[in-house]
C-alpha positions as CSV (number, residue, x, y, z in Angstrom):
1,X,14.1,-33.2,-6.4
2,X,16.1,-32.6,-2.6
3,X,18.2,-29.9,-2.1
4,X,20.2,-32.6,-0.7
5,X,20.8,-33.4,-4.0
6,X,21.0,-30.0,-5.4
7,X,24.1,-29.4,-3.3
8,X,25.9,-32.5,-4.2
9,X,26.1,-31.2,-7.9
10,X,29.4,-31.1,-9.6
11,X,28.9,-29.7,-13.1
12,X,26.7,-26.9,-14.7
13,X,24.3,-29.3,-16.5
14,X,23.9,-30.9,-13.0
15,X,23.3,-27.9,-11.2
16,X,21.1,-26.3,-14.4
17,X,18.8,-29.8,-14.6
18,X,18.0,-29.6,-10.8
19,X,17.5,-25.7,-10.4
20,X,14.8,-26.0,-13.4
21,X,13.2,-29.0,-11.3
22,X,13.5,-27.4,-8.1
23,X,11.9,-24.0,-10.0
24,X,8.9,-26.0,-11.7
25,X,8.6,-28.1,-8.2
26,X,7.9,-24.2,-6.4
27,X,5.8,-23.1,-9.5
28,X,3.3,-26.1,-9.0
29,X,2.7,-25.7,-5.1
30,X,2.6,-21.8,-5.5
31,X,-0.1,-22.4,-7.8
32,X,-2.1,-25.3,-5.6
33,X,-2.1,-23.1,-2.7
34,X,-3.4,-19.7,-4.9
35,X,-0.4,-18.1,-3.8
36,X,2.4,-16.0,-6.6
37,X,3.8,-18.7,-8.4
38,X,5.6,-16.8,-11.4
39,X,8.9,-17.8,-12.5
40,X,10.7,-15.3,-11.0
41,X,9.5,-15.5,-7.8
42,X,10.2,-19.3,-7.6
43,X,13.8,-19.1,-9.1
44,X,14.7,-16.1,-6.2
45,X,13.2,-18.9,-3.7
46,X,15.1,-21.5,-4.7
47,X,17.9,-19.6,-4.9
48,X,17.6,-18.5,-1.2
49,X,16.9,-22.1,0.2
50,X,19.8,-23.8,-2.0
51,X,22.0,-20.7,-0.4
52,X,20.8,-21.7,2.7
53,X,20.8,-25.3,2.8
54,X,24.6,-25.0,1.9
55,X,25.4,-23.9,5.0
56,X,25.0,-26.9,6.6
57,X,28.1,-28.5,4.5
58,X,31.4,-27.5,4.4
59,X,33.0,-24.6,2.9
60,X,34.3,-26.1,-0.5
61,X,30.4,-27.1,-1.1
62,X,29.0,-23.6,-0.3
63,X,31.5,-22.0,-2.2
64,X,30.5,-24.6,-5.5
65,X,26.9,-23.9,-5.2
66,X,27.6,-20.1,-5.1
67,X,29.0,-20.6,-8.1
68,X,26.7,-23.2,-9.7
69,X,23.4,-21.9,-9.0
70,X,24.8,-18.2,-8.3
71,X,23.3,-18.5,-4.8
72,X,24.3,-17.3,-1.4
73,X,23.2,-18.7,2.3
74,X,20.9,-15.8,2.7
75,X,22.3,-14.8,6.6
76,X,25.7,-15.1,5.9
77,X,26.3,-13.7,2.4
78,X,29.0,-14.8,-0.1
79,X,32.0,-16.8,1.0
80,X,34.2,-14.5,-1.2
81,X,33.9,-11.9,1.2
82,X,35.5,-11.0,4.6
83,X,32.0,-10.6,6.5
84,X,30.6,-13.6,4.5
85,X,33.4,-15.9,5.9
86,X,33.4,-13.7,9.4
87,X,29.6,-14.7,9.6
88,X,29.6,-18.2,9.4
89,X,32.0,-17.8,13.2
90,X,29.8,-20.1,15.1
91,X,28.8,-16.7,17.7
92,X,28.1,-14.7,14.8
93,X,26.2,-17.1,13.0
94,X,24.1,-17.4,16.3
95,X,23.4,-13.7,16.3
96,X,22.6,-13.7,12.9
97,X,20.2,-16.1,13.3
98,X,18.2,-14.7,16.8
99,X,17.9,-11.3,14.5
100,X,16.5,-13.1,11.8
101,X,14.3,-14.8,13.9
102,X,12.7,-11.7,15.3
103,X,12.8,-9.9,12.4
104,X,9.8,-11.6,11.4
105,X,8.4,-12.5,15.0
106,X,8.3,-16.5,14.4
107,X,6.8,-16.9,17.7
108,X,10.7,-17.3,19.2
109,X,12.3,-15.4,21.7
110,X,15.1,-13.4,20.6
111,X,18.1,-14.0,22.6
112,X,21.4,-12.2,22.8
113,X,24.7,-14.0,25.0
114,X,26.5,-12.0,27.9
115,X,29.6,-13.1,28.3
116,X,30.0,-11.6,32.4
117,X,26.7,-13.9,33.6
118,X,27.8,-16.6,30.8
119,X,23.8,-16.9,30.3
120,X,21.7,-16.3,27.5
121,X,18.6,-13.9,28.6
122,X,16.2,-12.8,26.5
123,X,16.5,-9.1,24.5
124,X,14.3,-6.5,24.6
């Protein structure tokens, strides 16, 4: 099971057949690589990645998976609410994005744009 295909669901049975594969999918390679693999740890996962893998389609999808699977892109929240739909701006998604990053110090550099030197230096 894809989330490519998870995304493309149309009806509850759809979206309810591919979440429990999806689930069962991160149970079984928790479990291989002796890490948590309990239910509800994989179902929060899954949630998160179809949340966020929605976000690279267009608004009418990520608004039918929130509902399907009852999962938001996990940076830009809900698209039912004002900051949900004001996060998904292309700058703000950015920022978003370069905190998110260094919030968990992936080896990237955090950057931050200035609009007077039209530049992107690093922060900190």
């Amino acid at each position: 099971m894809t989330y490519d295909i998870a995304v493309k669901a149309t009806t509850q049975e759809e979206a309810d057949r591919c979440f429990e594969t999806l689930v069962k999918q991160c149970m079984t390679l928790r479990k291989e690589r002796g890490e948590s693999c309990s239910r509800k740890v994989c179902e929060k996962i899954q949630r998160e990645n179809i949340g966020y893998y929605s976000g690279y389609f267009d608004l009418e999808t990520q608004k039918r998976v929130e509902i399907l699977y009852k999962a938001v892109h996990p940076l830009f929240g809900a698209t039912t609410t004002k900051q949900g739909m004001k996060n998904r701006e292309p700058k703000n998604a950015f920022r978003l994005g370069v905190k998110w990053a260094a919030k968990r110090k992936m080896g990237v550099k955090a950057y931050a744009f200035n609009k007077r030197k039209r530049e992107i230096p690093p922060v900190g």
